[in-house]
VOGU-3710 file (C-alpha; in Angstrom, 3 decimals, decimal comma):
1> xxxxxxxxxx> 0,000/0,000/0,000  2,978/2,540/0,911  4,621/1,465/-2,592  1,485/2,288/-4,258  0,287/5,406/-2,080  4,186/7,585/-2,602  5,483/5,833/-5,644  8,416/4,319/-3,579  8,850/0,718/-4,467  11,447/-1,924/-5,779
11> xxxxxxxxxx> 14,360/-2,104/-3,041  13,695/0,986/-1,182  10,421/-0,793/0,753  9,922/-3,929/-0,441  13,158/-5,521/-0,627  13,900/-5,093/2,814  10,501/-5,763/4,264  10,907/-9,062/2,119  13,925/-10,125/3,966  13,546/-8,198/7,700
21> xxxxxxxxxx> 9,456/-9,520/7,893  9,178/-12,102/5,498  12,518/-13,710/6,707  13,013/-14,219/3,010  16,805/-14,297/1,657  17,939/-11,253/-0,181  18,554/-13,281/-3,356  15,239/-14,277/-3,957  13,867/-10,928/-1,878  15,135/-9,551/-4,683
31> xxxxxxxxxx> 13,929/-12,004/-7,794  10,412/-11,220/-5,987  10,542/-7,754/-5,924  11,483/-7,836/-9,844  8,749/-10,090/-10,447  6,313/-7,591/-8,916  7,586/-4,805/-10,778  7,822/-6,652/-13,933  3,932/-7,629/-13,612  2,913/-3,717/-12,847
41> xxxxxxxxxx> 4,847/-2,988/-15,693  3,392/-5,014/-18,040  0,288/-4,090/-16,598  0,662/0,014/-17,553  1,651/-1,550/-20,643  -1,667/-2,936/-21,803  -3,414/-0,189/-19,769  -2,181/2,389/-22,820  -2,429/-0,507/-25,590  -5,993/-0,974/-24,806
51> xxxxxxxxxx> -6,648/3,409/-24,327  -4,764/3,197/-27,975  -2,064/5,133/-26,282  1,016/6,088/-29,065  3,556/3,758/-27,888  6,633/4,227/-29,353  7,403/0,299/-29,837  11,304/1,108/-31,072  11,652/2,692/-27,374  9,830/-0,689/-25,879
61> xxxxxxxxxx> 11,681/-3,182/-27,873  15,222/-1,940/-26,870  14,210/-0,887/-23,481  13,091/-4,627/-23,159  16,096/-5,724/-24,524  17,993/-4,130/-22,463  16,118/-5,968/-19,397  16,607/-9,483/-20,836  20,192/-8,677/-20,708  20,129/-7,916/-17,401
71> xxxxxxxxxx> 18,457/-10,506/-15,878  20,702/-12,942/-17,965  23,383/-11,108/-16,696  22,508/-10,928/-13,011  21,008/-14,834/-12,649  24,449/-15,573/-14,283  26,162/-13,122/-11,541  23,923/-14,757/-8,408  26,343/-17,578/-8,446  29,016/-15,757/-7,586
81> xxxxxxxxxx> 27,646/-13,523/-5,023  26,366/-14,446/-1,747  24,077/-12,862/0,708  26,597/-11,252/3,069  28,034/-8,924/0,920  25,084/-8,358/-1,507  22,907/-6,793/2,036  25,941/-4,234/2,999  26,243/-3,185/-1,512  22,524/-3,093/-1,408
91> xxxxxxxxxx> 22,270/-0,612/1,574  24,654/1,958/0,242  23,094/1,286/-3,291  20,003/2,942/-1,933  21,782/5,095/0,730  23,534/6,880/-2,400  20,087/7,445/-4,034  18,503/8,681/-1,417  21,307/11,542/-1,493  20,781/11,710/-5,094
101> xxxxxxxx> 16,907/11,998/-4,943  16,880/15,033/-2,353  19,698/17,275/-3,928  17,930/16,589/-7,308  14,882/17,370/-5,582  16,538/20,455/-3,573  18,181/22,018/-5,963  15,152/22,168/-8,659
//
């Protein structure tokens, strides 16, 4: 509901009430979270398709491209990294764009 209600989802509320309530690890925390925002993506997606929205399908295609990629990429690169050090990267991760989101928003 918080996700929904202030537009804050993905890792900054869901990834670590996955693994802090859900006692989920943050591997598959994670592969959830993605899943979610994958569905509610492809959901807005056939919102506009079916309010003949202009789509600009060039844009879609490579954008979705770009996501295969990287989710080849990163079940390849779960082998290699384990829990313990992906919690303390993920924390700064979202640490550092927190700082980024309030001087962009600041300074506008």
């Amino acid at each position: 509901m918080v996700t929904g209600f202030v537009g804050v989802g993905g890792g900054f509320l869901i990834i670590p009430s996955l693994v802090l309530f859900a006692g989920l690890p943050m591997k598959k925390a994670m592969g959830t979270s993605l899943m979610v925002m994958t569905i509610s993506s492809l959901l807005g997606v056939l919102g506009d398709v079916s309010r003949h929205a202009a789509i600009d399908y060039s844009f879609l295609i490579l954008f979705s491209a770009f996501a295969v990629g990287g989710i080849i990429a990163g079940s390849y690169l779960t082998k290699y990294i384990n829990d313990a050090k992906l919690k303390p990267a993920f924390g700064w991760f979202v640490l550092i764009m927190g700082i980024f989101v309030l001087v962009s928003t600041l300074t506008k």
